[in-house]
N, C-alpha and C positions, 0 to 999 in steps of 0.2 A: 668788268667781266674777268672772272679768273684764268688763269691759264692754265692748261691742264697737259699731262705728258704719259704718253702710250709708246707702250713696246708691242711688236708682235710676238703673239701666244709660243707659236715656232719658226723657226726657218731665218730668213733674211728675204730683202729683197733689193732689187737696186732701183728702184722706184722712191719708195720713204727713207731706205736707210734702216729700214728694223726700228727705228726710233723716232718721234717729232714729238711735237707740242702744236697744241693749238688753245685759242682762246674760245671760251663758250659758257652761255649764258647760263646759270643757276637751273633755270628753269628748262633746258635743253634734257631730251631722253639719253640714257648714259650711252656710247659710243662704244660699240661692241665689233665694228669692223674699221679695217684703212680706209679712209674717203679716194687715198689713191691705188691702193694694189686688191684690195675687197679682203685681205686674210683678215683673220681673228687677231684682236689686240685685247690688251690689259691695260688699266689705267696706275702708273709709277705714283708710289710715294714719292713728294718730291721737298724739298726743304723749300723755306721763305725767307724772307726779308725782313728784317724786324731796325727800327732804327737803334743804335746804340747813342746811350747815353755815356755824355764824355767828360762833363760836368756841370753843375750848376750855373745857369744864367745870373750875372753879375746883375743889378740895379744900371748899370750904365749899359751894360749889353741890350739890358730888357730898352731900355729909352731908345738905344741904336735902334734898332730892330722896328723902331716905331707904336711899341704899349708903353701904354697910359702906367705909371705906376704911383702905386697910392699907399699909404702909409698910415695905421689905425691911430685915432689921437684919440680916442674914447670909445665906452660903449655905443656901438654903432655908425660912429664918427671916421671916416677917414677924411685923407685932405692929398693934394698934391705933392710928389717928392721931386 
């Protein structure tokens, strides 16, 4: 379920904070009021998570790790490394 982040339209409140997040379902109608204070909200652009790559897995990394790894010895042929 993604998470999702809302500001209020105006004002402040000391209920939400003017700001939350909440998680909800894809398929959920889009969230047009606070579930705690009832004012008007907007849904935040909000940044993600992306994994970074840091380098290439090693042949002994990939073994540690627990994959199989295999080595082409012909057309169609590979074999255990």
């Amino acid at each position: 379920m993604p998470i999702y982040e809302y500001a209020l339209k105006e004002g402040s409140c000391k209920v939400c904070g003017g700001q939350f997040t909440l998680r909800r379902p894809l398929s959920a109608t889009p969230l047009t009021n606070c579930p705690l204070c009832k004012k008007p909200v907007k849904k935040l652009i909000s940044s993600f998570s992306s994994p970074i790559k840091l380098k290439p897995l090693s042949i002994s990394d990939a073994k540690n790790a627990g994959f199989t790894v295999l080595k082409k010895t012909s057309k169609g042929e590979y074999e255990k490394q």
